[in-house]
Residue frames as qw, qx, qy, qz and C-alpha x, y, z in Angstrom:
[[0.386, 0.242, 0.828, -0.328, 18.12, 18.67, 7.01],
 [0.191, 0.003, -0.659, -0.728, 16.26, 18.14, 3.52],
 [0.740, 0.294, 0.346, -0.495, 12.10, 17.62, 3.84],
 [0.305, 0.089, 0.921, 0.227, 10.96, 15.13, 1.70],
 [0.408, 0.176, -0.092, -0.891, 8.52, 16.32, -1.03],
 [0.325, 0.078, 0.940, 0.060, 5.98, 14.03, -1.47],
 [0.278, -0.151, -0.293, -0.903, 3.06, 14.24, -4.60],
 [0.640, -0.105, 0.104, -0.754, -0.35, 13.06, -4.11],
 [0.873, 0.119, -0.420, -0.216, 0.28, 9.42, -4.87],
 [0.406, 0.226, -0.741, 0.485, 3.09, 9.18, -2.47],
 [0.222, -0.254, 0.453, -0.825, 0.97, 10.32, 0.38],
 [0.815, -0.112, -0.006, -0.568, -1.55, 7.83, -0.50],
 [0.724, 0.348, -0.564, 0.191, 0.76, 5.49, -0.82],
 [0.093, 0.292, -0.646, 0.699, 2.09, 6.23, 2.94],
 [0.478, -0.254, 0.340, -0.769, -1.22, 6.23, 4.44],
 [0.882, 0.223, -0.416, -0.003, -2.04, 2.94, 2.85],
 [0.602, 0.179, -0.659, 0.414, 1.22, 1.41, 4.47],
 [0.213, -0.311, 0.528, -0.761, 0.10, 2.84, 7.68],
 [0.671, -0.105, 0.138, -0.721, -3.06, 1.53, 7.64],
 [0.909, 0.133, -0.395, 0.015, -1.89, -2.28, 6.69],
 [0.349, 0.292, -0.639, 0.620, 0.87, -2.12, 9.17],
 [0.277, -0.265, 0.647, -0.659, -1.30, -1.02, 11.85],
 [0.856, -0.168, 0.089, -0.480, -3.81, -4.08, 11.13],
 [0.762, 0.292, -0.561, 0.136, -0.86, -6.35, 10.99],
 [0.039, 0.189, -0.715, 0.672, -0.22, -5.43, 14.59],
 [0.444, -0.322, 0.395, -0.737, -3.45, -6.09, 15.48],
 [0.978, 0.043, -0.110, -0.171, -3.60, -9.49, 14.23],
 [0.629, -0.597, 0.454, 0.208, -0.07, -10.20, 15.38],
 [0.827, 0.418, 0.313, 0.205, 1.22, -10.73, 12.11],
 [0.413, -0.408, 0.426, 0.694, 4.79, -9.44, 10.15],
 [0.037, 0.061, -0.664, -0.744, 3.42, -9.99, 6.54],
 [0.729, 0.189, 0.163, -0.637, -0.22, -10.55, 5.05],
 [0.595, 0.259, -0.663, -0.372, 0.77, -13.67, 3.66],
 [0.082, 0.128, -0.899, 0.412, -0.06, -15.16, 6.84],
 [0.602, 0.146, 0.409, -0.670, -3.64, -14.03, 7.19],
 [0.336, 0.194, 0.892, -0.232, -6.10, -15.76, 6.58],
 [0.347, 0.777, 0.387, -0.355, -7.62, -13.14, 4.44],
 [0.392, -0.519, 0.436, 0.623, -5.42, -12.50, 2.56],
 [0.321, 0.093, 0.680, 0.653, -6.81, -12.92, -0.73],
 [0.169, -0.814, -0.524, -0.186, -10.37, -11.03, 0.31],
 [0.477, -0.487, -0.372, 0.630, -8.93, -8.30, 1.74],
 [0.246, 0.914, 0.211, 0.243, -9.89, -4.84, 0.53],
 [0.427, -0.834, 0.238, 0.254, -7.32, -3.05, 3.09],
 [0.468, -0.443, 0.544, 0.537, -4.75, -4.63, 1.12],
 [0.421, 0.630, 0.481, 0.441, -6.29, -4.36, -2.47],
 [0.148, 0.970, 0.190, 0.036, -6.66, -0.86, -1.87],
 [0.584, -0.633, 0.382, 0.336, -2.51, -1.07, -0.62],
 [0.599, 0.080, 0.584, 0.542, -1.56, -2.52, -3.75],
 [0.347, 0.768, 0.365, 0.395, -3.37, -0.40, -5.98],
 [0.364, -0.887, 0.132, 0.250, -1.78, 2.65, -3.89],
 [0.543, -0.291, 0.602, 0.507, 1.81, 0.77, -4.95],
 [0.481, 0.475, 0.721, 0.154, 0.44, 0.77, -8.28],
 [0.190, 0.926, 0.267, 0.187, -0.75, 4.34, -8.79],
 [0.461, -0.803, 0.160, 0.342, 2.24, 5.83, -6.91],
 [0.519, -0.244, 0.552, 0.606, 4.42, 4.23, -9.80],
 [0.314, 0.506, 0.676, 0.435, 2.42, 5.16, -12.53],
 [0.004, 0.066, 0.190, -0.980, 1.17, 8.38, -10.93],
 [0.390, 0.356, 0.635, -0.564, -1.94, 7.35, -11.51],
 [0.502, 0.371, -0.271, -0.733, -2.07, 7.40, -15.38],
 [0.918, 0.105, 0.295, -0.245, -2.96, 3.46, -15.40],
 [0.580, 0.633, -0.503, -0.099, -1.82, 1.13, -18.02],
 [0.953, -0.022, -0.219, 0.209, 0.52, -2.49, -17.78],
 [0.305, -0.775, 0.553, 0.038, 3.68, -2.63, -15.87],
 [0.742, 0.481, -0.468, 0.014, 6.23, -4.55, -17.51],
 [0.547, -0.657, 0.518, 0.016, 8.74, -6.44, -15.02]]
């Protein structure tokens, strides 16, 4: 059985997804592209930027895709 090490971005990164997941259940919703809020939403701004810093580790800068 292997633990998972996680650094400081992952963990924000997890809570984050917790915390969007558990307001998608409370609006009955699967995705946020359903709300209504969806473009005002801090919960999920702060989600993305999570996604964001996790990949970067937080040292900022452009992603390239």
């Amino acid at each position: 059985m292997s633990e998972e090490v996680l650094d400081e971005w992952q963990i924000t990164l997890k809570q984050k997804r917790v915390e969007v997941e558990k307001c998608q259940t409370e609006h009955q919703l699967k995705s946020c592209m359903k709300c209504e809020s969806l473009l005002n939403c801090s919960l999920r701004d702060s989600y993305i930027k999570a996604v964001y810093d996790s990949m970067s580790k937080g040292k900022g800068g452009g992603f390239e895709f």
